[in-house]
N, C-alpha and C positions, 0 to 999 in steps of 0.2 A: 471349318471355313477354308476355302485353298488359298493355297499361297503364294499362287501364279503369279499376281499384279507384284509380288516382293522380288521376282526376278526379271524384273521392266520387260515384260510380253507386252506385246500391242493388242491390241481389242478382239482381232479376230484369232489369233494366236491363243489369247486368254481365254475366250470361248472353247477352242478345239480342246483345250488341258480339261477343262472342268465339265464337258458337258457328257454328263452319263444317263440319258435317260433312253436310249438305246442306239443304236447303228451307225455311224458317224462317217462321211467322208471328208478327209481335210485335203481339198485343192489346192497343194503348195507350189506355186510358180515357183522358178529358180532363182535358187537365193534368196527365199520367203521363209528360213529358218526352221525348215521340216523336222531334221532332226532334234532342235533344240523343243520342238512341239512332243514328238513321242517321247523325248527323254523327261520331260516336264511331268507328263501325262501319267506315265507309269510313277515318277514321284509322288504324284497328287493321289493317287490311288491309295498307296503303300503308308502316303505318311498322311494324310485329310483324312481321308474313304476308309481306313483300315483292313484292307486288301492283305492277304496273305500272300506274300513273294511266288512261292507255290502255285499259284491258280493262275497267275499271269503270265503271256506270252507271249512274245515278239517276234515275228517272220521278217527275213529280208532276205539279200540275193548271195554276198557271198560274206564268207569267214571272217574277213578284216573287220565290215560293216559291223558285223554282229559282237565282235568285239571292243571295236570301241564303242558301241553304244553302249554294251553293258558295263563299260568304264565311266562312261560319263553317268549314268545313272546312279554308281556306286559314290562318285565323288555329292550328290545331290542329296543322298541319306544319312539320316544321323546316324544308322548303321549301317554302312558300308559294305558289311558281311553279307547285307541280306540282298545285295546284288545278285549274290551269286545262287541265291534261292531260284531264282527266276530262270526262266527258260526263254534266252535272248538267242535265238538260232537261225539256219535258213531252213530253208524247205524241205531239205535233201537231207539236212540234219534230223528235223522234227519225225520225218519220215521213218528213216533208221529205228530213231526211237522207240515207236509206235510198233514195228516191224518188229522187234526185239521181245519186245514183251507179248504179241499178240503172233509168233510167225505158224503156229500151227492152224491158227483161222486163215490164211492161206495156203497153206499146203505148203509151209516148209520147216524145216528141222529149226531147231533152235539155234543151231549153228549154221548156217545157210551162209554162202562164201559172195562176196561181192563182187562181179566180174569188174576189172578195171578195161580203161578204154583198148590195150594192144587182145587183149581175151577177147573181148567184143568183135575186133577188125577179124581175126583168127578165125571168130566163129564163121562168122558171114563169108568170109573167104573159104569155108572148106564148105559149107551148104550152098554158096553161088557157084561151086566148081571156076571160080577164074582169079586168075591173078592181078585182072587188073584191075588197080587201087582206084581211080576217079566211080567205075560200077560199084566197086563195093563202099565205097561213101556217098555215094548215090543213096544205094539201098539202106545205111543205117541212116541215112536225116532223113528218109522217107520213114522208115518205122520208130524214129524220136516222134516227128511230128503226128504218127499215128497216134503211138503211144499216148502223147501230152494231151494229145485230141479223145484221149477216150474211146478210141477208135479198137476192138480186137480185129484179130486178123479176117473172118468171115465176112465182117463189115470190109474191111479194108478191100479183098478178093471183089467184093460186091459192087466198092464203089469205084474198083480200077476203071481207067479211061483208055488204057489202051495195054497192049500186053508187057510191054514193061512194066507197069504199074503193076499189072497183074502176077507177077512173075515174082517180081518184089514184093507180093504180098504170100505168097504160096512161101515164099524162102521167109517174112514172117512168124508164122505158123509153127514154120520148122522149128524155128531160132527158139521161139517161145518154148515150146515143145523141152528143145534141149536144154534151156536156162534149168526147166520146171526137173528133165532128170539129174542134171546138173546139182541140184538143190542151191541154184544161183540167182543171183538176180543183178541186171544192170543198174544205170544210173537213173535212168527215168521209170523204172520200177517202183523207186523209192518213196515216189510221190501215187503212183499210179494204184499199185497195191491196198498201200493204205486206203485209197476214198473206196476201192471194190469192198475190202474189206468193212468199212463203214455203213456203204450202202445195203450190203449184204447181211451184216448181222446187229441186228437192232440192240441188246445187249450188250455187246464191246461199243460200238458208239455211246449210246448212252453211261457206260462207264468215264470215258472219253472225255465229254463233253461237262462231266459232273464235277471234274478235274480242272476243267478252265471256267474261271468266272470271267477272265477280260483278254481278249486277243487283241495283238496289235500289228498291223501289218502296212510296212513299209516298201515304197516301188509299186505302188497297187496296178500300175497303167503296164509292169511288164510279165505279171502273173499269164500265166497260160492256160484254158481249159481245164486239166488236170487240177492246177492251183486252185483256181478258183473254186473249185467242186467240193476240196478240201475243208479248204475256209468254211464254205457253207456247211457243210456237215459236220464241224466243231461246234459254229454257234446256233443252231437249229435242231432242234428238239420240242418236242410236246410240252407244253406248258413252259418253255424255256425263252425269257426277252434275248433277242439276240444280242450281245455285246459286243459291240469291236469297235474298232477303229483303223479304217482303209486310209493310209495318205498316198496322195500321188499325183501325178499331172499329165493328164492325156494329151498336151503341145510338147514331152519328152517321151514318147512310146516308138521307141525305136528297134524295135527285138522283133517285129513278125517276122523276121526270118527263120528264129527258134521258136518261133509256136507263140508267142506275145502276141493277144490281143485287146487293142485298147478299148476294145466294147465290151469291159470285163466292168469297167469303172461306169457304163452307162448301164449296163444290165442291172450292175446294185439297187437302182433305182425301181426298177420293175419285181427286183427278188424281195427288197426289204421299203412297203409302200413307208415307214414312216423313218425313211433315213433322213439325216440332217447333214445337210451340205454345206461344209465351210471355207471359205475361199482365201487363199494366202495371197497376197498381190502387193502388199509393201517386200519390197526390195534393199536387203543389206549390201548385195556387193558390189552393183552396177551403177553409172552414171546414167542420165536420162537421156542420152545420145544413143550408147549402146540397148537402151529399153526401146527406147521409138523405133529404130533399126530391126529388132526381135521382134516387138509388137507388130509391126506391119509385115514382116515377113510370114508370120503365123496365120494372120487376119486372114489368110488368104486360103487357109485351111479349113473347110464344116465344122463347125465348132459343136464337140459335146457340150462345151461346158464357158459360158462366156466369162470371161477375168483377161485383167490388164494389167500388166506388170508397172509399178510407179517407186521411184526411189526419191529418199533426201537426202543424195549425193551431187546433188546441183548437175548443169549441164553436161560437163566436161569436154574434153577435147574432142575435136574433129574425128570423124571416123573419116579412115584413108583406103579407098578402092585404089590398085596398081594396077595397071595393064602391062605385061612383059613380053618382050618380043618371043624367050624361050624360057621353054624352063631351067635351062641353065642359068641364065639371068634374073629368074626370078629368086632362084637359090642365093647365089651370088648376093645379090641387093637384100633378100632377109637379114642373109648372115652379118652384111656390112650395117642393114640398118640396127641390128641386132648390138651391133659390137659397139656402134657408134653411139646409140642412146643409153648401153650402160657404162661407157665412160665419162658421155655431158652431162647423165644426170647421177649418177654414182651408185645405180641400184645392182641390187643383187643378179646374177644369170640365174636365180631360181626364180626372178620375178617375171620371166619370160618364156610364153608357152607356141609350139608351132602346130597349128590343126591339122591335120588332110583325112581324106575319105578313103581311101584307099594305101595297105604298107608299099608298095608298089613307087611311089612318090618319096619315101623317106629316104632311099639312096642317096641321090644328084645333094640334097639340104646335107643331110651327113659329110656327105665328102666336104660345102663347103664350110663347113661348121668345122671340120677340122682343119682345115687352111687357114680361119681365124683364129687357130687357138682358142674356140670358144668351148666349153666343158659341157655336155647334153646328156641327158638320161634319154632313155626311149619307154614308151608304153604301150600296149594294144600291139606290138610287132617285134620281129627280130632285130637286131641292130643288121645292119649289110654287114658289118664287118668281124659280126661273132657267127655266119655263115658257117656252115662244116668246110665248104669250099675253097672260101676265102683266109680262112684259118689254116687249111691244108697249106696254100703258096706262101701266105705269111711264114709257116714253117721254117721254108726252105732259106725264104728271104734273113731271118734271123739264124739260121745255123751259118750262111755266107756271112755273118756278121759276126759272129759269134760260137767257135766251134764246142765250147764249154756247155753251150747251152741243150741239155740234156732231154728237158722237155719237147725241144723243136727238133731235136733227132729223134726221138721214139715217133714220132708225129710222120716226118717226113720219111723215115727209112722204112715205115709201112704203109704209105701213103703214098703214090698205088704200090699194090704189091710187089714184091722181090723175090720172095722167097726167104722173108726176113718173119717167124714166126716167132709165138711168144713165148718159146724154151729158150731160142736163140739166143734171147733179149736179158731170159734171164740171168744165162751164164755167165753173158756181157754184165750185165751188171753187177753181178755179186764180183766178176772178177774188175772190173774198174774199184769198186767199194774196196776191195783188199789193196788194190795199190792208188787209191786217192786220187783218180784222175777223173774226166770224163769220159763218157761213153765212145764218144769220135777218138780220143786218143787212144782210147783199149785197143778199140781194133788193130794198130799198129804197135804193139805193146810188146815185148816179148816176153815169152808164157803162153801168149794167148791160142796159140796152135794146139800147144798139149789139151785145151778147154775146147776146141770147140775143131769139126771136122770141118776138110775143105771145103765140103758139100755148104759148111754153112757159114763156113768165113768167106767163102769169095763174092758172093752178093753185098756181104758187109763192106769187105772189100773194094768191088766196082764201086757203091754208093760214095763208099768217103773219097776216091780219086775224083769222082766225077764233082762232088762240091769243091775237093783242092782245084780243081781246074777250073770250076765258074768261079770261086773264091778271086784267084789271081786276076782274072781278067777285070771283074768287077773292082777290083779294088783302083783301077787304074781309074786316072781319070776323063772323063767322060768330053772333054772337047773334043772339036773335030782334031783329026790329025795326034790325039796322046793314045790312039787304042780303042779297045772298043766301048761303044757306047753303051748307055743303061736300056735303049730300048734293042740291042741285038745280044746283050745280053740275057734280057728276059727272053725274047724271041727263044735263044736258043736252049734255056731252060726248060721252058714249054715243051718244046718238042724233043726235049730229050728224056723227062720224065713220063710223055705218055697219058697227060692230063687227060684228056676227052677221051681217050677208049678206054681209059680207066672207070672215067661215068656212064660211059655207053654201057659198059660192061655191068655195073655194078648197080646200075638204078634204070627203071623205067624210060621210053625215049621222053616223053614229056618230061619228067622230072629232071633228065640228064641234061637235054636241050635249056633247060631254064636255070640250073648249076654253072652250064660252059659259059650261057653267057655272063651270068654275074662272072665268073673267072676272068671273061675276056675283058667286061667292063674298069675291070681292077687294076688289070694290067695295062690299060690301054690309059688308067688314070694314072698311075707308075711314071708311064712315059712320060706322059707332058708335063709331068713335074721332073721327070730327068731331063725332059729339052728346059728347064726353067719357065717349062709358063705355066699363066695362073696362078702364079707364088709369086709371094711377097719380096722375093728378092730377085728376080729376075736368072738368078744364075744355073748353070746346067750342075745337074747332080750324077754322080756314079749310083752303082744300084747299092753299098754300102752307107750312103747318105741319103737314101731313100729308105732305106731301112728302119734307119735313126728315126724318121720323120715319123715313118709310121707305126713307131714304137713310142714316141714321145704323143703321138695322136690317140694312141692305144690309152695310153695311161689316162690322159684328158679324162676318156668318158670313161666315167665310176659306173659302179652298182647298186650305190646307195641312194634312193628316189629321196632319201633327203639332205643330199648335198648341193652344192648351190651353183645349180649347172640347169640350162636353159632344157626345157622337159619338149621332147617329143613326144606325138601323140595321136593317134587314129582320132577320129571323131566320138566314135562308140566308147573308146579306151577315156576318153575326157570326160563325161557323163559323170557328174558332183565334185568335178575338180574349179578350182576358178584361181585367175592369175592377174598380176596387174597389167599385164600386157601381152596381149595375144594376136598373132600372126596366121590367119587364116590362109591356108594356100590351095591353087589347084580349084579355083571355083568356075567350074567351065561347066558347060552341056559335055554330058558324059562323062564327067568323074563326078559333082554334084549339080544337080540330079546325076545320078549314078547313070550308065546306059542299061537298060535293060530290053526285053525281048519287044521290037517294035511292032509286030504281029499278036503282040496279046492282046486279049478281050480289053475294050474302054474301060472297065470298072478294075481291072487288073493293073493297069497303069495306071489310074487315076489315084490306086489307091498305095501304089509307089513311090508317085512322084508325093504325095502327101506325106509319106513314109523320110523323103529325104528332105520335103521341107523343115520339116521337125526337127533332122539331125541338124541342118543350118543354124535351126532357132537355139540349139543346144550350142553350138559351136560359138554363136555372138557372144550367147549368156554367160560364157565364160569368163568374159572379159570382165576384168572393174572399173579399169579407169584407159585403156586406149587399145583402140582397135585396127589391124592393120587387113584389108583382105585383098587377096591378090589371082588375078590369072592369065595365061599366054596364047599369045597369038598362036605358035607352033609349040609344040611337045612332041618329045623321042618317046613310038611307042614300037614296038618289037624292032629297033632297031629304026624307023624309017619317022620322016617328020610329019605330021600330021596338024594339019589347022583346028582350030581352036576357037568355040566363042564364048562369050562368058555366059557366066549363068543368069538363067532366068531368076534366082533369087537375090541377086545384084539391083536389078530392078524394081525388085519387091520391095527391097528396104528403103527405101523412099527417102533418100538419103538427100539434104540440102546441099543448094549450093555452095555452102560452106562447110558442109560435112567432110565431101569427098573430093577425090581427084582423080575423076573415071577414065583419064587418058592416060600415056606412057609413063612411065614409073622413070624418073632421072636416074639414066645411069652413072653412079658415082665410084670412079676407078682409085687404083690402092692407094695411089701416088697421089689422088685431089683427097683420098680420104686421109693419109697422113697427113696431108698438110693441114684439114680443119682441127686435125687432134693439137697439130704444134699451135694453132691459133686458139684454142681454148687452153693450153695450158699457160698461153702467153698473154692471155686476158688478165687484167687487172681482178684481184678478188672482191667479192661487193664488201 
């Protein structure tokens, strides 16, 4: 008898655990307890059903998932052990597997080497004869998506549309070709291999398939062609009921860009005529503000699958639309409403999350997020400030501060080049190590002539006069009338180290041109915190006290995604995360809905913009208890200001008079915002 109803499942939930009498999809809206559903499920099997740990299997998307879920199920059994019976893996993993045991039914050595992603860029770059990086990533998401598509290359050639496609598919061929002399196989082999080999030899499937008595597969809506075929051909066989269990939700199917498509969850329906459909729609995380807001924004989508998301989390507060004149402003006013509601209501910075669609957007929020001392993780992107780039000028900026600092002289004394290689470096440093100094002081050391030739002391040389010289001047102070200031002294560092032909030189012009400007961006934010503005204290800084800043900024943001620091985060990168209060930004026509090609086919866009409604709907659902969403009049795009309107999914949300506040966002300056802090802390205690 199961023992679901003993771990307070709710009805539909309870159903999904127990119901085995073949094919099962479980419809879990967000925040409807999915995983607590497959983790239940495989208990109920192992400990009710008397399931063999062995025969069962769990698919999902990547490593982490797959690990804690096989933790949670181990914490659910009276034997613990027999967690690890189980085969709780992804896709890419299962494959391997499969691959391993069975690699000569495809034609490969038992030892067959896995190309990793720079092998792969290599290969296509020396079969496309060209250097340039945008054509050869062209070409490999053109033969991912072939591959994932089931597509070999003869089809591919066949179904080119014009000669690039064509070209792409001829290089292909090649590629394929060389993996197979290679005795190699890529990333999306791993999935791809296996179903040929499936399909192809009736035998090793059937071996396969005798081996699993219950699959389980989790993310069902972002399975790709490939996936899918797999699946099927695990539980599908002659006289074989098929078993599994698909969860997923086709209003979170946001991946056709890698080959994900959500008509994978409606096709089940036509492969397997006697599946049972079970639909999650009670809601754990959300208020019914934020559900009404997500529900209507979806509504507005073809539904495969009709469900409505419902919580008893009572209404909750207002959902708050911002209009912002800029995006500077909108930054600004996160970060301050950010700062300002976790000191009235004394919540943690991990209980606060910032959305956008694009890494593109995280810059301008970063900078202000560092001006309020606010502490942020990032997810789905780079930080701007762990740039190669922007870490090369930090360099500099920390050795004028600091000549001890050893790290930021290997950084900058080869960054751009000199003529400082890595014998050089060595010498230098064994000979500082022998007399306990650092690196900058070796150079002027005496001894150090006898170690090393002129040829390569005098670059060492020029570099350390040339920081004594910026050193002195920075260190003065930055008024008018005491010396020079922080912004003529950056100026003159720039152009004394050579920054841009150094990138021209050393990277592609697109990639270099999009390097210079983050550099310029940086420095140009440098400044106006050395003329005092935008900072909290109004006062002008040397480039030595900028340094501090942004060394003390540096620290702020950790590494650890579970420290208690306000989480950035793309949209896609947020997908099964949820926060008590999340900051939606950047909701404009053309960043969400994304812009895409305005001359594409009607059903092309249609099925786009359906594409970013879903990530919206993903983005609300994050929220539990308050929702903030925000977008601007103007925003800085390659440099120039460009108009702005908001998005058409603004309107979708059908948001009450009392929800929103779909006009200008109050702007609240440092000096009114310290003074509401001194009025709260001078409020009487209740």
């Amino acid at each position: 008898m199961s023992k679901a109803p003993q771990f307070g499942l709710n009805a539909p939930q309870s159903e999904a655990v127990t119901y085995l009498d073949g094919p099962c999809l479980v419809l879990a809206g967000a925040g409807s307890g999915k995983t607590r559903v497959i983790t239940q499920k495989i208990a109920h099997l192992i400990e009710d059903r008397g399931y063999d740990p062995r025969t069962i299997a769990a698919l999902t998307f990547t490593n982490k998932a797959a690990l804690e879920m096989q933790e949670r199920i181990a914490k659910l059994l009276k034997q613990p052990r027999q967690a690890k019976q189980l085969t709780v893996s992804t896709f890419h993993s299962l494959g391997v597997k499969i691959l391993r045991q069975e690699a000569n039914g495809v034609g490969l050595k038992d030892r067959f080497s896995i190309m990793d992603s720079d092998d792969c860029f290599s290969l296509v770059q020396d079969l496309a004869i060209t250097t340039d990086k945008q054509v050869i990533r062209g070409i490999q998401n053109a033969m991912s998506l072939w591959k994932n598509g089931l597509i070999d290359p003869d089809m591919a050639l066949a179904q080119a549309k014009d000669e690039d496609e064509a070209n792409a598919a001829r290089i292909y061929r090649s590629y394929v070709a060389t993996l197979s002399a290679y005795q190699a196989v890529d990333f999306d082999d791993l999935i791809r291999l296996p179903v040929e080999l499936f399909r192809n030899n009736g035998p090793v499937r059937d071996k396969w398939q005798r081996r699993l008595r219950y699959l389980l597969v989790d993310e069902y809506q972002d399975t790709n062609t490939c996936q899918y075929e797999l699946v099927k051909l695990m539980v599908t066989g002659i006289g074989k009921k098929p078993m599994f269990t698909a969860v997923g939700d086709d209003d979170q199917a946001i991946y056709a860009w890698r080959g994900a498509t959500v008509e994978n969850l409606k096709t089940l329906e036509t492969d397997f005529p006697d599946l049972r459909v079970i639909k999650l729609e009670q809601n754990y995380r959300s208020t019914m503000r934020v559900l009404n807001a997500a529900n209507a924004v979806i509504g507005n989508n073809p539904k495969l699958f009709e469900k409505s998301l419902w919580s008893e989390h009572g209404l909750g507060e207002p959902i708050k639309v911002l209009g912002m004149q800029t995006d500077e402003q909108e930054a600004e006013q996160v970060a301050i409403m950010i700062s300002a509601d976790h000191f009235e209501r004394k919540n943690k910075f991990s209980d606060y999350a910032i959305l956008y669609r694009g890494n593109h957007q995280a810059r301008i929020i970063e900078q202000c997020l560092r001006k309020e001392r606010i502490p942020y993780t990032i997810s789905g992107g780079q930080s701007f400030f762990d740039k190669a780039e922007i870490k090369d000028i930090i360099s500099y900026l920390r050795l004028l501060a600091n000549e001890d600092d050893d790290p930021a002289f290997i950084r900058a004394v080869t960054t751009p080049r000199r003529g400082v290689g890595q014998s050089t470096l060595e010498v230098l440093g064994a000979f500082s190590g022998q007399w306990q100094c650092s690196l900058f002081q070796a150079v002027f050391k005496g001894g150090i002539e006898a170690k090393l030739t002129d040829r390569q002391l005098g670059p060492l040389r020029d570099f350390c006069n040339f920081i004594n010289d910026l050193e002195s001047r920075a260190s003065r102070p930055g008024a008018a009338g005491s010396g020079d200031n922080a912004a003529e002294v950056l100026d003159d560092m720039m152009k004394e180290i050579h920054y841009e032909s150094y990138l021209y030189d050393a990277f592609e012009e697109r990639q270099a041109q999009s390097k210079w400007q983050n550099v310029l961006e940086f420095v140009n934010w440098l400044k106006e915190r050395g003329r005092g503005g935008k900072d909290r204290d109004g006062e002008e800084k040397n480039v030595l006290e900028l340094t501090q800043m942004v060394a003390l900024m540096t620290m702020l943001e950790g590494k650890d995604e579970e420290q208690d620091a306000v989480r950035m985060s793309t949209l896609h990168a947020s997908k099964g995360l949820e926060f008590p209060h999340v900051f939606l930004v950047g909701v404009e026509e053309g960043i969400l809905p994304h812009k895409g090609d305005p001359d594409a086919p009607a059903e092309t866009i249609a099925a786009r913009i359906q594409e970013e409604r879903r990530l919206m709907y993903v983005g609300i659902t994050r929220a539990q208890r308050t929702l903030h969403v925000t977008w601007c009049k103007k925003r800085k795009r390659a440099g120039e200001q460009v108009h702005c309107d908001p998005s058409r999914f603004i309107k979708e949300m059908q948001l009450d008079v009392g929800d929103a506040v779909p006009t200008e966002a109050e702007v609240i300056s440092p000096k009114e915002r310290l003074a509401r802090m001194k009025a709260l802390l001078a409020a009487p205690k209740a």
